[in-house]
C-alpha positions as CSV (number, residue, x, y, z in Angstrom):
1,X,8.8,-4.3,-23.1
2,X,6.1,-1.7,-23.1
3,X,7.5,2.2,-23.0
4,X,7.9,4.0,-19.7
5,X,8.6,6.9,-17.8
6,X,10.6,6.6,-14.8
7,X,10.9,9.8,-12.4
8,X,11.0,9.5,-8.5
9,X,11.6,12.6,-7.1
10,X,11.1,11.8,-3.5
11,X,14.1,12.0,-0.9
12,X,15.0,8.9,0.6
13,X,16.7,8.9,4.2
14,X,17.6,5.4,5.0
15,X,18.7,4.2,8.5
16,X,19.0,4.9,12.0
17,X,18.7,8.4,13.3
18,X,17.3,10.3,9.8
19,X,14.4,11.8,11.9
20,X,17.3,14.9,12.6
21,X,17.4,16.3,9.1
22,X,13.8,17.5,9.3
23,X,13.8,20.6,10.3
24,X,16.6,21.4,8.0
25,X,14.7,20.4,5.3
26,X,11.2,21.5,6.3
27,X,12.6,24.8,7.1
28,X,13.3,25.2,3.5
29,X,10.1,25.4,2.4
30,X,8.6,27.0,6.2
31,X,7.7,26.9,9.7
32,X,4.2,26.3,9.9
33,X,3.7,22.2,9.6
34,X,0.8,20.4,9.9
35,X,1.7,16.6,11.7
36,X,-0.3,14.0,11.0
37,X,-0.5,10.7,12.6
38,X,-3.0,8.0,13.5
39,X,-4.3,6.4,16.7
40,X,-1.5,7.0,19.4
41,X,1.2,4.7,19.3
42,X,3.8,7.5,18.3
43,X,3.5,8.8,21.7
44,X,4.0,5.5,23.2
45,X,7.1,5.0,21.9
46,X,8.7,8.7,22.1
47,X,8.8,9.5,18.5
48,X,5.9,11.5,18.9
49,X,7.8,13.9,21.8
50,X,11.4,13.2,19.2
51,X,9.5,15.5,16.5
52,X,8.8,17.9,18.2
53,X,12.3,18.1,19.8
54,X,13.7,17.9,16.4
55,X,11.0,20.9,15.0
56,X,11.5,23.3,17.8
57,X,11.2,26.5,16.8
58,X,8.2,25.5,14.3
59,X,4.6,26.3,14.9
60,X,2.7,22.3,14.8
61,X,-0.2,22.0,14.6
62,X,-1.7,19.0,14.8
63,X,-4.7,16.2,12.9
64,X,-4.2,12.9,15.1
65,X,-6.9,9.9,14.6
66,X,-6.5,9.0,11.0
67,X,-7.9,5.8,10.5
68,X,-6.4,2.6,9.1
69,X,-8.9,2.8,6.1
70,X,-8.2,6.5,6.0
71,X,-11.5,8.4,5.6
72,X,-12.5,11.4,3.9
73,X,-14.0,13.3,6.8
74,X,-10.3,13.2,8.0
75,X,-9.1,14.6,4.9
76,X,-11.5,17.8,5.3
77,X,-10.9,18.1,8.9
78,X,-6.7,18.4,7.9
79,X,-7.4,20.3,4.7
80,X,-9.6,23.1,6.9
81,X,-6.6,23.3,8.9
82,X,-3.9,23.8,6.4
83,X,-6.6,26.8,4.7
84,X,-7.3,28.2,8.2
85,X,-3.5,28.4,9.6
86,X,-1.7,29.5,6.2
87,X,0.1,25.7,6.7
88,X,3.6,25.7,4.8
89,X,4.4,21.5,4.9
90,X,2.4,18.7,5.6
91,X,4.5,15.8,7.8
92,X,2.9,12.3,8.5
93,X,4.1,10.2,11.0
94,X,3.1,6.7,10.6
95,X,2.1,4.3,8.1
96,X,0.1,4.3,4.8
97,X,-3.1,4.9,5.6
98,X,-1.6,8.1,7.5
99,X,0.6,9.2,4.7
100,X,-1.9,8.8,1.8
101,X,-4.1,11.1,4.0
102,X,-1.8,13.6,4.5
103,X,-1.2,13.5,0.3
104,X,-4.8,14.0,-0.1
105,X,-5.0,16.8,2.0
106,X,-1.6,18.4,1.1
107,X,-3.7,19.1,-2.4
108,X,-7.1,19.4,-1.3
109,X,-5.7,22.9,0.9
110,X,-5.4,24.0,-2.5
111,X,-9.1,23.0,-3.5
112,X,-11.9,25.1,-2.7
113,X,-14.4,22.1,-3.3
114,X,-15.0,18.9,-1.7
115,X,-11.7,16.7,-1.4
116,X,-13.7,14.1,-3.1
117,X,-14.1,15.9,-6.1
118,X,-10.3,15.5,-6.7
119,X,-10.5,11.6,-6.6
120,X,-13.4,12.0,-9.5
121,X,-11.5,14.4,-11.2
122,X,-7.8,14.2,-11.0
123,X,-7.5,17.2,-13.4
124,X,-8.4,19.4,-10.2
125,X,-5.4,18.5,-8.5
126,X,-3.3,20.8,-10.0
127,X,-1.1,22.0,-6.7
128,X,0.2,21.1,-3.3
129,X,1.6,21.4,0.1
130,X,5.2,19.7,0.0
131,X,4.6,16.0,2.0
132,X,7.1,15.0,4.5
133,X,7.2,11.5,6.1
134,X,8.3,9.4,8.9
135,X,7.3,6.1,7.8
136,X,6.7,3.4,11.0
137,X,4.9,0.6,9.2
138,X,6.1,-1.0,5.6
139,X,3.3,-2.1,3.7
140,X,2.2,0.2,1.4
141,X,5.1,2.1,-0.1
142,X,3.2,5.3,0.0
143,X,6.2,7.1,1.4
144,X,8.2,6.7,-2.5
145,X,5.1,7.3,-4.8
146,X,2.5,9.4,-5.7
147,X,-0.9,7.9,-4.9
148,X,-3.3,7.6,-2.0
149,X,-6.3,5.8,-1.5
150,X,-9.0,7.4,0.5
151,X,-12.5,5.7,2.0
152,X,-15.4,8.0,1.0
153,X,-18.1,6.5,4.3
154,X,-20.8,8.0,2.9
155,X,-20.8,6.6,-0.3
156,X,-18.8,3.3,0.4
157,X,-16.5,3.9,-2.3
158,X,-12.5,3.0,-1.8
159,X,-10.8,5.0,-4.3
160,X,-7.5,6.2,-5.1
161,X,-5.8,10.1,-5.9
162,X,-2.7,9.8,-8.0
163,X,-1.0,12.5,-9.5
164,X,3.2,13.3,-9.5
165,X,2.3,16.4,-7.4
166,X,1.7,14.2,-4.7
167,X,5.0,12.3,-4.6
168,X,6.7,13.0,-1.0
169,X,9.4,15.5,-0.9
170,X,11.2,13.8,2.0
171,X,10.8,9.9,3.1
172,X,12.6,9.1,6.3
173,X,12.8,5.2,6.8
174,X,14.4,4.5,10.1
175,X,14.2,0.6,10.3
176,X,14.1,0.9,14.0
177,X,10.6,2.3,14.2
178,X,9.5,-1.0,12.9
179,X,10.9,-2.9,16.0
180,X,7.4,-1.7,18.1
181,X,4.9,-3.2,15.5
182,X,2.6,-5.5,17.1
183,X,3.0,-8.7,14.8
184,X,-0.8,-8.4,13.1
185,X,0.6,-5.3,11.6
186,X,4.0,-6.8,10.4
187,X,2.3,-9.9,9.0
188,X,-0.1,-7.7,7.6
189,X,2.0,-5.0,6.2
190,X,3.8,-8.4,4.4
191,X,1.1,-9.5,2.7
192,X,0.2,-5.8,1.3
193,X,4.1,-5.6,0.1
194,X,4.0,-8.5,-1.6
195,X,0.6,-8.4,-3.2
196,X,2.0,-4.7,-4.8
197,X,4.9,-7.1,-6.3
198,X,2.1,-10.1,-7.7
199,X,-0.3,-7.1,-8.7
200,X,3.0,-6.0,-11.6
201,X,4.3,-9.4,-11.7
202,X,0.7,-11.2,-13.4
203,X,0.3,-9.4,-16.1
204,X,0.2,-9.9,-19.8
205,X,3.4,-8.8,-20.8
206,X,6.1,-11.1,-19.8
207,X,8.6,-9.6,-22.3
208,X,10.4,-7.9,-19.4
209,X,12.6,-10.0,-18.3
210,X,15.0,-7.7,-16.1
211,X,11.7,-6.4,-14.3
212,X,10.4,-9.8,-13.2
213,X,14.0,-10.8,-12.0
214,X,13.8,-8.1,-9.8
215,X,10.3,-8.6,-8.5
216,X,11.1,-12.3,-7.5
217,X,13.8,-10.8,-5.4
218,X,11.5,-8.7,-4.1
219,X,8.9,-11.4,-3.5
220,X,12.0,-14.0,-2.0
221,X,12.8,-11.1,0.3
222,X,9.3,-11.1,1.8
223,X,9.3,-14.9,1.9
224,X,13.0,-14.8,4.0
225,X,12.1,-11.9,6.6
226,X,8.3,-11.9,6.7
227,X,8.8,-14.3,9.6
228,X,12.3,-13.4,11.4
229,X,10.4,-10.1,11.5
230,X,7.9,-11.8,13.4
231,X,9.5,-14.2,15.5
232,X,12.5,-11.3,16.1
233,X,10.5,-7.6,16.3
234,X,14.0,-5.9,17.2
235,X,16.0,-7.6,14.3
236,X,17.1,-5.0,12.2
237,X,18.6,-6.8,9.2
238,X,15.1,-8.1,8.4
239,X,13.4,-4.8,9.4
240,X,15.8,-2.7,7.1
241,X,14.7,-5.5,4.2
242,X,11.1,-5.4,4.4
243,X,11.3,-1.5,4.9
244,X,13.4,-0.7,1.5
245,X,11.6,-3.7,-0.2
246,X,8.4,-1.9,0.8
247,X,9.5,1.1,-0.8
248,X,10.5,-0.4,-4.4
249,X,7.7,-2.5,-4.4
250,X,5.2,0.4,-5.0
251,X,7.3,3.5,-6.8
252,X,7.2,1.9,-10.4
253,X,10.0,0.1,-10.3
254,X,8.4,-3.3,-11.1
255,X,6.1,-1.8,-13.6
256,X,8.6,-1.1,-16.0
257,X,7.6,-2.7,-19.3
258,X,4.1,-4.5,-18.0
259,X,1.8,-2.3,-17.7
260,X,-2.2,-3.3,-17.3
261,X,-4.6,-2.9,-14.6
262,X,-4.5,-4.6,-11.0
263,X,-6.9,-7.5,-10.0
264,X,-6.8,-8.8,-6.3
265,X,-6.0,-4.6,-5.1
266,X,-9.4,-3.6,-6.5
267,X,-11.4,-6.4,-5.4
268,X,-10.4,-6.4,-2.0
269,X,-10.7,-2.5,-1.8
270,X,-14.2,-2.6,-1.5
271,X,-13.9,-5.4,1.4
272,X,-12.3,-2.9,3.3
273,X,-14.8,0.0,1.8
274,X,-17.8,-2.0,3.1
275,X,-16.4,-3.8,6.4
276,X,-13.7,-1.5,7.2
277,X,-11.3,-4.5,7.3
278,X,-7.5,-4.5,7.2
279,X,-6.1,-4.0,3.7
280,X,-3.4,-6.4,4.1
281,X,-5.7,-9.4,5.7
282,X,-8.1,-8.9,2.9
283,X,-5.1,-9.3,0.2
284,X,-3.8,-12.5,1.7
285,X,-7.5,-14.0,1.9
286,X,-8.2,-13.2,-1.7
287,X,-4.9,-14.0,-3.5
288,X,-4.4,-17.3,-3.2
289,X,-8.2,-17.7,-4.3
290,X,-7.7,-15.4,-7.4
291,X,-4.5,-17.2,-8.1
292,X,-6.6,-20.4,-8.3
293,X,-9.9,-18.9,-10.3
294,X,-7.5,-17.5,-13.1
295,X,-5.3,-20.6,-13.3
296,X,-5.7,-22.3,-16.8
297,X,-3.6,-22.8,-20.3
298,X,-2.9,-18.6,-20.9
299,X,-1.5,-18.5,-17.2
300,X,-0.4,-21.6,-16.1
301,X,3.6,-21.1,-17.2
302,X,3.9,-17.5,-15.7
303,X,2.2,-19.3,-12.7
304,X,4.9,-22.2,-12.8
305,X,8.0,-19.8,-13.2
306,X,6.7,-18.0,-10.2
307,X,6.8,-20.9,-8.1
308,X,9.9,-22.3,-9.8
309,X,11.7,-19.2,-9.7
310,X,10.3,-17.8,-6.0
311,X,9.5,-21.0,-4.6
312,X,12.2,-23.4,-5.8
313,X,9.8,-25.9,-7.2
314,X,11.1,-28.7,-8.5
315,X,8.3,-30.3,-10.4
316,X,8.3,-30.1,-14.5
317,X,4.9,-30.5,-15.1
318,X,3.3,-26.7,-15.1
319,X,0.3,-27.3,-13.7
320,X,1.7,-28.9,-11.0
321,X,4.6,-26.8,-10.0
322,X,1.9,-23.6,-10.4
323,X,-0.2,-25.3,-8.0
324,X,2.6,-26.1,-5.4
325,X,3.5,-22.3,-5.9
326,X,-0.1,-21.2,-5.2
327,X,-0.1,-24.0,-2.0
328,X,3.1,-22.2,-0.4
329,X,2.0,-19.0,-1.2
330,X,-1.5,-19.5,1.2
331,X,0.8,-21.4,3.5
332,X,2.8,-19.0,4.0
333,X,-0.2,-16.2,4.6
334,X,-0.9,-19.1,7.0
335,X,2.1,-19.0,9.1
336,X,2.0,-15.6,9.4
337,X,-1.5,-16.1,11.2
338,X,-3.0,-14.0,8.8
339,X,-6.6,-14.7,7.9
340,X,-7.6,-17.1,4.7
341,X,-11.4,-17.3,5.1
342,X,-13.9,-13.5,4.8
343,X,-15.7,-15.5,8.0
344,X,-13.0,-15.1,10.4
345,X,-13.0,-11.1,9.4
346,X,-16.3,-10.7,9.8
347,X,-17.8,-11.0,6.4
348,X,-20.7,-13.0,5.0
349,X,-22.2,-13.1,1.9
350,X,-24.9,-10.7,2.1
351,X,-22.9,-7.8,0.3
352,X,-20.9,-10.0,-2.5
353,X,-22.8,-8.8,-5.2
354,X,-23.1,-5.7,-4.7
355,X,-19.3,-5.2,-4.0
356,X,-18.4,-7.3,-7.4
357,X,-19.9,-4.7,-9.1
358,X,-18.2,-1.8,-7.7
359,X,-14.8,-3.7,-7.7
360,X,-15.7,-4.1,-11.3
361,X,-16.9,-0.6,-11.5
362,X,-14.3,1.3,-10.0
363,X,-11.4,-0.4,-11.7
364,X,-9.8,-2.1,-15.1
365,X,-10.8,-5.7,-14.0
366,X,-13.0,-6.3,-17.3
367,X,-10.7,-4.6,-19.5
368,X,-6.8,-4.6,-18.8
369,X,-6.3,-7.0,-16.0
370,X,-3.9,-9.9,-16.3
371,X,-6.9,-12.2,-17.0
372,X,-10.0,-10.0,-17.5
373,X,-13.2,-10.5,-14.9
374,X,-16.8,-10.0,-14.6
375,X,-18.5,-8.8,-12.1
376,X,-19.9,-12.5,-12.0
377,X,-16.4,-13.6,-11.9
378,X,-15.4,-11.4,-8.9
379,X,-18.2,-12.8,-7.0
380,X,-17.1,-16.1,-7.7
381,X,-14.0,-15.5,-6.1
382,X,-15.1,-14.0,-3.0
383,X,-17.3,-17.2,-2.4
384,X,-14.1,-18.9,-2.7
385,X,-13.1,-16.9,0.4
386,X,-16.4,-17.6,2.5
């Protein structure tokens, strides 16, 4: 096992009802809160009006709109705020697009420059506003960790800010604000949890065997209530499962020992950088596709433990029970209804090579990823998608 540092600072509140220790614990750090949230759907349900019956007596004010591919232009709209009004806590409502937003601006208030200057340079992200969340989508596990990806639209970039100063101070996870998800999202939000879980589970240290044990847990747990979250919105038992796996999936848990860089994350970042695609559809078109491409002698018997260990693959031949694995795992995106082609999202191939580069660019893909790839190679791959 590699070394590691393990420190999550964040408070988890776990179950039905959390939302009412908010303004206890915002209070302790002041009343002037900036909420964040995205397109709406918070009023439609009444969590939206819930806040601000829990947070009475606090000055709100308030940065709606934030986008599923959260932009930067929202990140210096919230930012001027928090500079302009003297804000003391930054709370997002919502999912991960809304909560890596309101990271990015939680340190930018502290930046006098351009927000984007802190995703270049990370060293200039040296304070910021405490980050409070009410988390109504699982997918990215944004609300336990200390990273947020941001969308620069002028430049097309898809990058990612991640410093510990930007870990949440309070996470509440009420399973029940699941239960209004239309089912794009949950299938969705599945595929993003369980690519975070492949992303540490491929890579080339396989010496930590306690890790992977628990990542196939994690990746079985998906498997199980991916679908009874679909087929059952309201059911909480498989809400409540997804949510926490969600959570653990992404705040270094499954990290500990492996190390190296991501593969499928980076590639499909600038699918969603260029098209403005959902993250999660992206994932679940390319993985089964990068599974495939990096398939060979070096891989094939982490591939075949994955699909006897997940899966429950009988076959004893490797490269057969790592190619049923790979099967089910599509499949299963599939089932979900969840994309498996770029043409049913939209995308042809006039921008392939151009984003190959940048995927290559922007990331560790040619030097620290499970199996190491070109620029050539990434375009390869997404061809495999077309």
């Amino acid at each position: 096992m590699n070394n590691y540092n393990y420190c999550v600072p964040t408070d988890i509140r776990f179950g039905k009802g959390q939302v009412e220790c908010l303004a206890e614990e915002i209070g302790k750090v002041g009343k002037k809160v900036l909420l964040v949230y995205g397109g709406g759907s918070i009023k439609k349900t009444g969590l939206y009006d819930k806040i601000y019956d829990v947070l009475k007596g606090f000055e709100i004010f308030e940065l709606p709109g934030i986008e599923p591919n959260p932009k930067l232009s929202s990140v210096r709209k919230g930012a001027a705020i928090c500079k302009e009004n003297g804000i003391n806590a930054v709370l997002a409502v919502g999912g991960g697009s809304t909560i890596d937003a309101s990271k990015h601006i939680a340190c930018s208030a502290f930046y006098d420059g351009d927000p984007w200057d802190l995703v270049l340079d990370k060293t200039k992200a040296v304070k910021a506003l405490p980050v409070f969340t009410v988390l109504t989508i699982c997918a990215t596990g944004s609300e336990m960790n200390p990273g947020a990806v941001i969308s620069n639209e002028e430049t097309k970039e898809k990058l990612e800010i991640n410093t510990p100063i930007l870990y949440p101070k309070l996470s509440v996870c009420d399973p029940t604000y699941l239960f209004t998800l239309p089912p794009r999202q949950t299938a969705a939000g599945t595929a993003d949890i369980i690519s975070h879980i492949f992303e540490q589970y491929f890579q080339p240290n396989d010496g930590a065997y306690i890790t992977d044990r628990l990542s196939e847990a994690a990746l079985k747990t998906c498997f199980k209530y991916g679908p009874v979250a679909m087929k059952e919105p309201d059911n909480y038992e498989a809400r409540s499962n997804l949510m926490w796996t969600s959570s653990i999936a992404l705040n270094h848990l499954f990290t500990f020992g492996k190390g190296g860089a991501w593969s499928v994350h980076p590639i499909e970042h600038e699918l969603s950088a260029f098209y403005d695609i959902t993250h999660g559809e992206g994932l679940a078109i390319l993985t089964p596709k990068w599974m495939r491409y990096v398939l060979s002698d070096a891989t094939v018997k982490r591939f075949a433990t994955y699909a006897r260990n997940v899966w429950n693959v009988q076959n004893t031949d490797d490269y057969e029970a790592a190619n049923e694995g790979i099967d089910k795992t599509e499949q299963f995106f599939k089932e979900l209804g969840l994309p498996s082609t770029l043409g049913e999202v939209g995308i042809d191939d006039s921008q392939l090579s151009k984003m190959a580069a940048e995927a290559v660019r922007t990331s560790g893909l040619s030097d620290r990823a499970y199996v190491k790839l070109s620029a050539e190679d990434v375009e390869k791959i997404y061809r495999m998608c077309l």
